[in-house]
C-alpha positions as CSV (number, residue, x, y, z in Angstrom):
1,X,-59.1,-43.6,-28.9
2,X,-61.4,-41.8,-31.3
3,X,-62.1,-38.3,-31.7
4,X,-64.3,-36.7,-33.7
5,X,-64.1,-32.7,-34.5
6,X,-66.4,-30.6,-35.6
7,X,-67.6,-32.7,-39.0
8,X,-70.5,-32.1,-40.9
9,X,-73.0,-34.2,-43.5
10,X,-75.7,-32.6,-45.9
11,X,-77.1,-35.0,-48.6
12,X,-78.5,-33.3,-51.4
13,X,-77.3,-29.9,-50.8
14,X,-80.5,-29.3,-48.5
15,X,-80.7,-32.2,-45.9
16,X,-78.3,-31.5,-42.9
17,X,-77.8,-35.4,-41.4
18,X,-75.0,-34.4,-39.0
19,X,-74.4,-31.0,-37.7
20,X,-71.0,-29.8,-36.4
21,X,-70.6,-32.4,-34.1
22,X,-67.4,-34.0,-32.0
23,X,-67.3,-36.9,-29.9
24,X,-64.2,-38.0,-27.8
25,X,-64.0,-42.1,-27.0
26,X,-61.8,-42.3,-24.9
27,X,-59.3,-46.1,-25.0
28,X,-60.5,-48.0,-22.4
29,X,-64.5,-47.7,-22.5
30,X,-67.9,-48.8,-23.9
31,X,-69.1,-45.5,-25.8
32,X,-73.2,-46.3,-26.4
33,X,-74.1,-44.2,-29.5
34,X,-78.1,-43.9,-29.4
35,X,-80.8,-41.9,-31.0
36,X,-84.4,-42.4,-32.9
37,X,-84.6,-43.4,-36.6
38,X,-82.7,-40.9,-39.1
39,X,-81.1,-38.8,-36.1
40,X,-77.9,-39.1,-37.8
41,X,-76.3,-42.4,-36.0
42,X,-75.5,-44.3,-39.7
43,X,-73.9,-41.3,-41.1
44,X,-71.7,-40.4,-38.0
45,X,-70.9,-44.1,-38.6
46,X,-70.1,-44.3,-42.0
47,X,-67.9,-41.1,-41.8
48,X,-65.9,-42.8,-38.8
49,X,-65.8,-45.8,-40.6
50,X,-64.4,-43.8,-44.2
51,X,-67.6,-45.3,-46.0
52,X,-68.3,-41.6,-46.9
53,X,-66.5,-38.5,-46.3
54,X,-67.5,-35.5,-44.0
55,X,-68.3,-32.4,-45.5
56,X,-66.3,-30.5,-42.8
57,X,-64.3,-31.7,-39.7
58,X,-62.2,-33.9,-38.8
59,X,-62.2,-37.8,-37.4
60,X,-59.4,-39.6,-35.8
61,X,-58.9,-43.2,-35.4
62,X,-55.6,-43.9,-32.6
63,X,-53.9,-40.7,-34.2
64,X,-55.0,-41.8,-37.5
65,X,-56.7,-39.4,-39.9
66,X,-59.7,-41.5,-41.9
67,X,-60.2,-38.6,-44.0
68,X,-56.2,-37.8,-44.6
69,X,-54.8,-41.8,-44.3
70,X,-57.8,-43.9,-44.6
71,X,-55.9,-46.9,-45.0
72,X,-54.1,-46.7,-42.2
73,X,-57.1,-45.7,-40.2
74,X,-58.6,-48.8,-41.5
75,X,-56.0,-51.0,-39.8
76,X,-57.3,-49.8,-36.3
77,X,-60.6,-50.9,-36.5
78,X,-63.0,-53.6,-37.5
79,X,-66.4,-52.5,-38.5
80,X,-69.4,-54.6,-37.8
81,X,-72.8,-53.0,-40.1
82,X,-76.0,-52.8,-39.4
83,X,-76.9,-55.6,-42.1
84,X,-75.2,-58.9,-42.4
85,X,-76.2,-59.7,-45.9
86,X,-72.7,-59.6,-47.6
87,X,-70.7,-62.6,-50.1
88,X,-73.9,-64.4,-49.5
89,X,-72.2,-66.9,-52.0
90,X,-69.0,-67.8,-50.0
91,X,-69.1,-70.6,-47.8
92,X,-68.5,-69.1,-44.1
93,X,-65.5,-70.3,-43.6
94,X,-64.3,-68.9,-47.4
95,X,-65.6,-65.4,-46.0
96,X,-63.2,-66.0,-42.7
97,X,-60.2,-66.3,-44.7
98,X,-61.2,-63.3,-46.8
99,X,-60.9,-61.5,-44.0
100,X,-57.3,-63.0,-42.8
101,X,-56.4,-62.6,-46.2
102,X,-57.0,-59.1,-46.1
103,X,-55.5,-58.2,-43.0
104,X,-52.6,-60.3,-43.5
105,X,-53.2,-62.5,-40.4
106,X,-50.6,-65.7,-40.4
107,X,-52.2,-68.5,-41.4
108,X,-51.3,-70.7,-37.5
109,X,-52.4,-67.6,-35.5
110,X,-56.1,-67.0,-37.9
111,X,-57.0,-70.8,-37.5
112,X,-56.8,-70.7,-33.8
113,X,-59.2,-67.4,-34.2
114,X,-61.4,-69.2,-36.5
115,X,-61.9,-71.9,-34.0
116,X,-62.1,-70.0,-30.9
117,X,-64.9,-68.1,-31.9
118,X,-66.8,-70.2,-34.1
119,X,-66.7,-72.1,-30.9
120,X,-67.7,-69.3,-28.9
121,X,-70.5,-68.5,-31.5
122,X,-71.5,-71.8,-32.1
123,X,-71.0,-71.9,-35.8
124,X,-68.1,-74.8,-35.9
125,X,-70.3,-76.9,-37.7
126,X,-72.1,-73.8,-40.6
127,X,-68.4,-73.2,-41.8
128,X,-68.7,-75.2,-44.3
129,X,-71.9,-74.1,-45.5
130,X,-72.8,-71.4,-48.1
131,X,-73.5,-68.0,-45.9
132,X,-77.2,-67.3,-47.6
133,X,-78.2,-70.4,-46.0
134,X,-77.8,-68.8,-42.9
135,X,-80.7,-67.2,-40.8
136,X,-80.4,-63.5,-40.1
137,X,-78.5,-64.2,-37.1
138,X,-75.9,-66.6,-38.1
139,X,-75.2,-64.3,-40.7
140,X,-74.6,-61.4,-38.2
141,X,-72.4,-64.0,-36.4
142,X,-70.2,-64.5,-39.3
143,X,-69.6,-61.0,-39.7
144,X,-68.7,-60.7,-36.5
145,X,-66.5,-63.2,-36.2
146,X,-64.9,-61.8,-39.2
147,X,-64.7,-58.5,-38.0
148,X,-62.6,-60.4,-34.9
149,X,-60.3,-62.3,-36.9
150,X,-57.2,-59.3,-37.1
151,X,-58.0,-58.4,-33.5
152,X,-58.6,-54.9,-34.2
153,X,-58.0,-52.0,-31.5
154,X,-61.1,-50.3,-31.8
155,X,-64.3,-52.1,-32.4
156,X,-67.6,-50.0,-34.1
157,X,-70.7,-52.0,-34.0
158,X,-74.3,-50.5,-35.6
159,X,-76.9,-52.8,-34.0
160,X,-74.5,-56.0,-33.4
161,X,-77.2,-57.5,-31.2
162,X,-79.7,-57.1,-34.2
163,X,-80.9,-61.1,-34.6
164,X,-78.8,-62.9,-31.9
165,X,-80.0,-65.1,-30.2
166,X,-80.0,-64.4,-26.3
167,X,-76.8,-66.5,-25.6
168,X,-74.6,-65.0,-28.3
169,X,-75.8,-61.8,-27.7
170,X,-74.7,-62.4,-23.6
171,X,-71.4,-63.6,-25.3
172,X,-70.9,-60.6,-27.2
173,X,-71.2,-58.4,-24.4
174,X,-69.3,-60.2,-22.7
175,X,-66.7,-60.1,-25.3
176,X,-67.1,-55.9,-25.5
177,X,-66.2,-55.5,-21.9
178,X,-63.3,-57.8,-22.0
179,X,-61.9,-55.9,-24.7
180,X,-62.3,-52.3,-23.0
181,X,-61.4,-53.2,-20.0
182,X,-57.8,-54.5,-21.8
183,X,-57.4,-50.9,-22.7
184,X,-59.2,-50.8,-26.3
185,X,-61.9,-48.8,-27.4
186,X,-66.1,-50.3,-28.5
187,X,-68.2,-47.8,-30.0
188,X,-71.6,-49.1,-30.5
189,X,-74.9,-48.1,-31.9
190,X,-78.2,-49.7,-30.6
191,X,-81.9,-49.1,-30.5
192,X,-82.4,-51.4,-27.4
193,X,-81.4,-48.7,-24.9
194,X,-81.5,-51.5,-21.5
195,X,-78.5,-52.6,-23.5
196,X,-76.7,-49.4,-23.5
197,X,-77.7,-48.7,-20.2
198,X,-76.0,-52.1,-18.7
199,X,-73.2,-51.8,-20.2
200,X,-71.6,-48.3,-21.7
201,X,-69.6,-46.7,-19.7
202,X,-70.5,-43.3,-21.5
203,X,-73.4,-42.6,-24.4
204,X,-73.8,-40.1,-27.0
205,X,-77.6,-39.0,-27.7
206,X,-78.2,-37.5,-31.0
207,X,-81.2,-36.2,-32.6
208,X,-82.0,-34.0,-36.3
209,X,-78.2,-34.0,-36.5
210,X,-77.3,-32.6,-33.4
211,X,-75.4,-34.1,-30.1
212,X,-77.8,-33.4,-27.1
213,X,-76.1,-35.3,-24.5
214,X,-72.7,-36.7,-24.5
215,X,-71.3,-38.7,-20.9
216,X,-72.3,-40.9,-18.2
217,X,-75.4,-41.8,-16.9
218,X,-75.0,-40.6,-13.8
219,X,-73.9,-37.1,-15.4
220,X,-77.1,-37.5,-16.8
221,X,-79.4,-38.2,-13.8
222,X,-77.7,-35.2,-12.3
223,X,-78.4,-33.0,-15.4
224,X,-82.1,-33.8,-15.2
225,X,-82.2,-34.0,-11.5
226,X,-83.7,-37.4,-11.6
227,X,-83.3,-41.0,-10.9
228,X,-85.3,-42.4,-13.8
229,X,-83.9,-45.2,-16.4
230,X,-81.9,-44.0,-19.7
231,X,-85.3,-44.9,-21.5
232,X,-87.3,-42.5,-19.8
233,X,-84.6,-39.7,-20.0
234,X,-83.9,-40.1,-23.8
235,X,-88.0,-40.8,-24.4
236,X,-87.8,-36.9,-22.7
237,X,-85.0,-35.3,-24.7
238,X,-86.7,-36.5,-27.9
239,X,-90.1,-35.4,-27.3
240,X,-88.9,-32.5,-25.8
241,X,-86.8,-32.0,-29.4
């Protein structure tokens, strides 16, 4: 479960990126996280994440505080970013057990990770390989993978599909649902907004800072008295912004 209260981001004393908003994800769900280019989705993120602190407010993470006990807050989640170019000079399978290392995952338990999903992910055979020889999406792959490797509660994913190719991305969705419906919590931003409507069980549109819509689609549909597609509905609130 995540909630967020009430937090606030201005950069340079003048630019307000995320106004006094707060967010409940409930355990359990698919929460979609959605809005145009600089609408405040990447700073939300990086406060949730504890990449940069929150003016005001306060954020949450399975009764964790990220701004009080970061580290521990840290343990709950693994955090997928919206680029994959990162230790471009491990080998993948150096980058893996990087990521076991840090997490403290038993050596048995992370090499029967390591091979289910590079299986799953059909990277068995680019382990051994240096990770900027990879093509954009193997590299957002590996991250993923590593991300996977302590089995984190709660996953937070900006863009995850950015670069897959058309099975892994099926497989990754796949994977989301699987783990909310065991009880766990995805948050997830994307820009491909069929995606979201597919599969979230609730989204968050923001826009200039702000939280315009925050539920189900269908609470949506009967907010706007309409039938049409989340596309059409956030094209809307946007323009209409």
């Amino acid at each position: 479960m995540i909630r967020i209260d009430k937090i606030s981001k201005t950069y340079n004393g003048k630019i307000k990126a995320v106004d006094n908003i707060s967010i409940e994800v409930k355990a359990g769900e698919i929460f979609g996280f959605i809005g145009p280019n600089g609408a405040g989705k990447t700073t939300t993120i990086k406060m949730l994440t504890g990449i940069i602190s929150p003016d005001s407010g306060e954020i949450e993470i399975n009764g964790k505080s990220i701004v009080k006990d970061h580290l521990e807050a840290k343990k709950e989640f693994g955090f997928v970013p919206d680029s994959p170019d990162v230790f471009l000079r491990l080998k993948g399978i150096e980058y893996l057990n990087f990521m076991g290392d840090i997490y403290g995952i038993d050596t048995t338990i992370r090499k029967e990770r390591i091979k289910k999903l590079s299986l799953e992910f059909e990277m068995e055979e680019a382990l051994g390989d240096k990770i900027q020889s990879y093509s954009h999406g193997m590299r957002q792959k590996m991250i993923i993978m590593g991300v996977l490797i302590h089995d984190p509660n709660v996953w937070i994913l900006d863009e995850p599909m950015t670069g897959l190719d058309p099975k892994s991305s099926f497989k990754l969705k796949e994977m989301m649902r699987e783990h909310a419906d065991s009880g766990k919590t995805v948050v997830f931003s994307t820009h491909v907004l069929e995606v979201a409507e597919k599969i979230c069980d609730r989204v968050a549109i923001i826009n200039k800072g702000k939280i315009l819509f925050c539920g189900t689609l269908e609470e949506l549909r009967k907010e706007k008295n309409t039938s049409d597609s989340l596309e059409k509905m956030f094209l809307e609130m946007i323009g209409n912004e």
